[in-house]
C-alpha positions in Angstrom: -32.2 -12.1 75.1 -31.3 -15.6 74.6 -34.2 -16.2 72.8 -34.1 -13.7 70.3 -30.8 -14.5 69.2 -32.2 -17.7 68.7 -34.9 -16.4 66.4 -32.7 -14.3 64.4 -30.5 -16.9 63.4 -33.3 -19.6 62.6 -34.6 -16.8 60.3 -31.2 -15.3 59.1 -30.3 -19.2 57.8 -33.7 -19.4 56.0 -33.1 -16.4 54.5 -29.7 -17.8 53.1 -31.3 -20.5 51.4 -32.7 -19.7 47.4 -36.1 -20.6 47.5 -37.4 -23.5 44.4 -38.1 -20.8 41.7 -34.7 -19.6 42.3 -33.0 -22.6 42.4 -34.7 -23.5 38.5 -34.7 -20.3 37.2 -31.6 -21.1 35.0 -32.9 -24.4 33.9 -36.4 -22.3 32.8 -34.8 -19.5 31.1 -32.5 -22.3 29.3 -35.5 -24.3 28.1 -37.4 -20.9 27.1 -34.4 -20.2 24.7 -33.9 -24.1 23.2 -38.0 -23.6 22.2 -37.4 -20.2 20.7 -34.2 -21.3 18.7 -34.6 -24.7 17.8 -38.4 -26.4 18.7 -40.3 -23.4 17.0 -38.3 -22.6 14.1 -38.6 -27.1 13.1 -42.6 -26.8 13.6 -43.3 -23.8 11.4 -40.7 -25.5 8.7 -42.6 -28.7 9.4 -45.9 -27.0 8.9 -44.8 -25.1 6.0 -43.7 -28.5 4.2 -47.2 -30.1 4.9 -48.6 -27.0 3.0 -46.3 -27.7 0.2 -47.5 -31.1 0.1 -50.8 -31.1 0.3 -50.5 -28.1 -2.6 -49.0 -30.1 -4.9 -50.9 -30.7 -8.8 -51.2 -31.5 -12.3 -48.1 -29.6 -14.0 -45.9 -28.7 -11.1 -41.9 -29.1 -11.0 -40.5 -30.6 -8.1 -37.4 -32.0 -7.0 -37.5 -35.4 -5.1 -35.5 -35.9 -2.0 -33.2 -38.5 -4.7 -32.2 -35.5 -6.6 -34.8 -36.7 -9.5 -36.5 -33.6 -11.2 -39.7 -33.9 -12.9 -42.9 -32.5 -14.0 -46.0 -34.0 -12.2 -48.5 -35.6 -14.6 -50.9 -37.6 -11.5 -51.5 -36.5 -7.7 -53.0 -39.5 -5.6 -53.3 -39.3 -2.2 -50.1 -41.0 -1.5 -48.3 -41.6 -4.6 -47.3 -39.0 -7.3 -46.5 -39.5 -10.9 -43.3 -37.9 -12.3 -42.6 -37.2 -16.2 -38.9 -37.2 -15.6 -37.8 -37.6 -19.5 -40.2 -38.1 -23.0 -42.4 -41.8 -22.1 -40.3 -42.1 -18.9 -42.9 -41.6 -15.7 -41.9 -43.4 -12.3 -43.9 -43.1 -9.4 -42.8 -41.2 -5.9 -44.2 -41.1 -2.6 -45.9 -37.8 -2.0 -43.7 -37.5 1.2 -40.6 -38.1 -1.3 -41.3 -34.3 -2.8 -38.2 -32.1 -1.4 -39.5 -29.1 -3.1 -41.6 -27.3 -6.3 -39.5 -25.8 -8.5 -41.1 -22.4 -9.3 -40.9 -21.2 -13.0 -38.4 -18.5 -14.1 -39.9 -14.6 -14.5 -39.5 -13.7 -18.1 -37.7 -10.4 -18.0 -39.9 -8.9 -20.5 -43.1 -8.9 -18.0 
């Protein structure tokens, strides 16, 4: 009798104890939600932006990151031209482009 008393409390204070997946489960479930709500949401704006970038042409309006607004009049591959008055053109790093400015719908059409 002794001895099974003995085994049922080895195995009743194993039981006690939360096993590893138990014991992380909290920390997993927290990471699972910082992905979803901050990590995946940054790369697909991340990716869009590239898209934008690589996109951009001859004749396009785009706002710079400086505020500067302008009309493109030369894409190279890491510099872009920007007619930002009549005979004023500066130069801009490609990465520099916050955003094109999309061209108002006529109401008419």
């Amino acid at each position: 009798m002794n001895l099974w008393m003995a085994l049922m409390a080895q195995t009743a204070g194993e039981a006690q104890q939360p096993g590893l997946l138990v014991s992380l489960l909290p920390f997993l479930i927290i990471l699972a939600i910082f992905y979803v709500l901050v990590i995946l949401p940054q790369s697909r704006a991340e990716k869009k932006r590239k898209e934008m970038l690589a996109a951009l042409k001859k004749g396009d309006r785009v706002v710079t990151v400086g505020g500067l607004i302008g009309l493109i009049t030369r894409v190279e591959q890491e510099v872009v031209s920007l007619r930002i008055a009549q005979d004023v053109v500066v130069k801009v790093e490609r990465d520099s482009v916050k955003r094109v400015i999309k061209p108002a719908q006529k109401s008419g059409q």
